[in-house]
Structures are given as structure tokens and as C-alpha cells.
N, C-alpha and C positions, 0 to 999 in steps of 0.2 A: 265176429268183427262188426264194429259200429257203423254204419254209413252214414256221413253228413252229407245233408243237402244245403246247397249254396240256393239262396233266392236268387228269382230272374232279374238281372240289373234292371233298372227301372227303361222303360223304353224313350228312346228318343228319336225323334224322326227327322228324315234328311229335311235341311231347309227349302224352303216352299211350300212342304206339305201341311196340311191340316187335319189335324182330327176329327171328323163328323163328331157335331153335339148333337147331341137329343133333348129336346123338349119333354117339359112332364107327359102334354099329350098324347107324344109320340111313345116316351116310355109305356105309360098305363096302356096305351093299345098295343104293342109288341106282349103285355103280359097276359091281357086279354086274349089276344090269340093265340097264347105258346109258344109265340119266338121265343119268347124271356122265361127262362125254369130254371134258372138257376137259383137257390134262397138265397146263395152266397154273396149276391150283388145288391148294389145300388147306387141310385143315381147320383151324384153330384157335380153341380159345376158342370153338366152336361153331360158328363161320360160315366160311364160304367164302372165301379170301383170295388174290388173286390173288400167286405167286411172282416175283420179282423178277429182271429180265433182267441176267446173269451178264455180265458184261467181261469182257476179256484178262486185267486184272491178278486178277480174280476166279477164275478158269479156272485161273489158274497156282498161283495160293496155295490151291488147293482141289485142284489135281493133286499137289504136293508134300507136303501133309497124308495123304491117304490111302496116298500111297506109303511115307511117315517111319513113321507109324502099322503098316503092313499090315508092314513088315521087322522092325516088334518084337513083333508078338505072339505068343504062346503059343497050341501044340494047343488045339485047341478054340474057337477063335472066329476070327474074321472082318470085313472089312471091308464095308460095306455104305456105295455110291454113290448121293446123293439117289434113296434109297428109303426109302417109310412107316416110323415109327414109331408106333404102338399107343398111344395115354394117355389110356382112357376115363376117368379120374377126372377128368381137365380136359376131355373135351367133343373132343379133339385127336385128327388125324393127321398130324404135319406129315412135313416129307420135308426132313431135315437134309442138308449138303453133306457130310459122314461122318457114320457113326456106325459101332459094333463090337458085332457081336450072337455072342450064344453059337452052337458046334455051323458047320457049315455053309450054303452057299446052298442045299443041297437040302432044309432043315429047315424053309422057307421056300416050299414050294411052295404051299400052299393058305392061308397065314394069312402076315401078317405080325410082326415080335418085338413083345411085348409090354415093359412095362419092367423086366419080373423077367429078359427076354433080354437087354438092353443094357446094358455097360458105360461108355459113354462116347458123346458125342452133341457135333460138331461143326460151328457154323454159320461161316464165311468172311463179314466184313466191310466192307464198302467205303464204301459209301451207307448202308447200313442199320444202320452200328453201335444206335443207339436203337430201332431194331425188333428187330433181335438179344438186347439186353440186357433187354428186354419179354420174350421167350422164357424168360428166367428161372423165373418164373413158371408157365410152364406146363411143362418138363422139369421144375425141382424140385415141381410138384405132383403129377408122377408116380412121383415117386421115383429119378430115373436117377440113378447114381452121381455122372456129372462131365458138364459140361458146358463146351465151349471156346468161346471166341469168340477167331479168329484176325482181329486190331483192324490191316486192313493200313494203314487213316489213321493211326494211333498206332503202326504199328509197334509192336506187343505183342501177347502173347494173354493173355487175359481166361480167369481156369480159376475155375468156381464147382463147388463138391464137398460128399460126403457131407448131401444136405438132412436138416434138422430138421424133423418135424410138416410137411412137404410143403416146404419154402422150403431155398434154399441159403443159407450165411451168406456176406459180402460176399467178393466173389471174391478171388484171388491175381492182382494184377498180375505177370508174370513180361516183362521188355524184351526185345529185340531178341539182347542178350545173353546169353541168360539159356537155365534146360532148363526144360522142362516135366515135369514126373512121368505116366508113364501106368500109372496102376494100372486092374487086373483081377483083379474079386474080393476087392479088398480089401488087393492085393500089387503094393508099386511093382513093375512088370516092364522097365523101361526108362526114362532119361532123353533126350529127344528135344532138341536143339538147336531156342531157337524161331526162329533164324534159316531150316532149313531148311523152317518151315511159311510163311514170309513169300514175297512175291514180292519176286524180286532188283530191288534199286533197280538205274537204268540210268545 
């Protein structure tokens, strides 16, 4: 006999109440101490969110991203594997499936990049596209450059760039067929095929 599990309705609290937010600060010292041991978490938007359990086809399109990515970039930066990124003006630490930080992984040992280190911040799509596109919001409030969202239901990537007063303007659909631009610093440095960040249809 099969058992399904129903997820927990999302929570809603009686009116009046507030949710305690956390600041990054506050976050990085709870993990420093060991309050915080769960991997499964992260911060956004101030609260605690639990991260979304990654699929095959998730896996795959998120392994071909940082590999398309890491063969085109330029001395001096690097790719970084769902690890932290830094966005105390939005209350955030989240932990992108890429992203590309200035300098090396050794520049990295005691702190994590903030967004004056990142050029580009990439989340992989499946289930989550409309959680994904909410992220907007919080990468453009901290100013990241570029932000992808590799759309494997649509088969597209979703590229929002250059934010204004915190917000990106409405993204470039770029299809299946199509390149994506990956600027750093400011200089296209390569055109990436978006076929190669897709997972191959079967």
C-alpha cells in the first residue's frame, strides 16, 4: 500500500502577529554558533525557507550551467556551486544553483561574496519557476548585475539585468535557440548557447 503525503498548508498567522525577521547578521551568527544546522535552509526576505528538493532533470540543467558558464570566464572570477550569497539590504542569504564571484574560492574563506563580488546569479527551474521569478525582487534589490532563470518547463532562460533603484527591468526571454550574453563587469565576455544550459529532451 502506497502512502501519500499531503504538504503542510502554507502557514498563516492570526492578524496582528508578525513573523520575527532575521537579518544576514543575525543569520551568519546563529550558524556560527549552531543554532542554525540545518543545510536545508535559507534565508530570504528575512525568514527561514526551506530549499527545494532538486530532480534528475534539475541536476542536469544545473550541472551544464556551471560547466557552459565556468569554460567562458575571464582571470579573476569563478564559479560558485549552491553557495551563499550576501544581500543584507533585502534581509537575504540565499544559496543560488550558480552564481560567479570575483577573485578565487580562497577569497572566500572566512566571509562570503557580497554583491559588489557577484556578477551573475543563477537559479534552474522546474517546479519552482514562480518562486524563482519572486527571487527577482530580492537579487535586484541587491544590486546583482544579471540574474538567469534557466525556465526547463519552457524551455527558455529568463535573463533580468542591469537593476534600476534596486529592481530589474522586465527580463529578456532568450528560447531554446537562442545565446545568452554573459557579461562581466560590465563586458559581454561570451555568447553561451541556451541549448547547452537546458536538459536534453529524451
Amino acid at each position: 500500500m502506497t502512502t501519500v503525503t499531503t504538504p503542510p498548508a502554507p502557514l498563516i498567522l492570526p492578524p496582528g502577529l508578525v513573523p520575527y525577521r532575521l537579518s544576514v547578521d543575525q543569520y551568519e551568527a546563529m550558524v556560527k554558533a549552531d543554532i542554525i544546522t540545518d543545510e536545508g535552509l535559507e534565508l530570504i526576505e528575512g525568514l527561514l525557507v526551506e530549499k527545494m528538493i532538486k530532480k534528475p532533470e534539475h541536476s542536469a540543467s544545473s550541472e551544464g550551467t556551471w560547466r557552459a558558464i565556468h569554460a567562458a570566464l575571464p582571470l579573476g572570477w569563478h564559479v560558485r556551486i549552491e553557495k551563499p550569497v550576501r544581500i543584507p539590504p533585502r534581509d537575504s542569504m540565499p544559496e543560488p544553483d550558480v552564481s560567479v564571484a570575483r577573485g578565487s574560492h580562497h577569497d572566500y574563506v572566512e566571509r562570503d561574496p557580497d554583491p559588489a563580488d557577484v556578477a551573475l546569479v543563477v537559479e534552474v527551474a522546474r517546479s519552482s519557476v514562480a518562486a524563482d521569478r519572486a527571487l527577482a525582487k530580492t537579487y535586484g534589490g541587491g544590486n546583482i548585475p544579471a540574474y538567469w532563470i534557466v525556465n526547463v518547463v519552457d524551455r527558455q532562460i529568463e535573463v533580468y539585468a542591469s537593476p534600476v533603484d534596486g529592481a530589474y527591468p522586465p527580463p529578456v526571454i532568450v528560447p531554446e535557440s537562442g545565446f545568452v550574453d554573459l557579461v562581466i563587469a560590465g563586458e559581454r565576455v561570451a555568447r553561451i548557447p541556451a541549448a547547452e544550459l537546458l536538459p536534453r529532451q529524451q
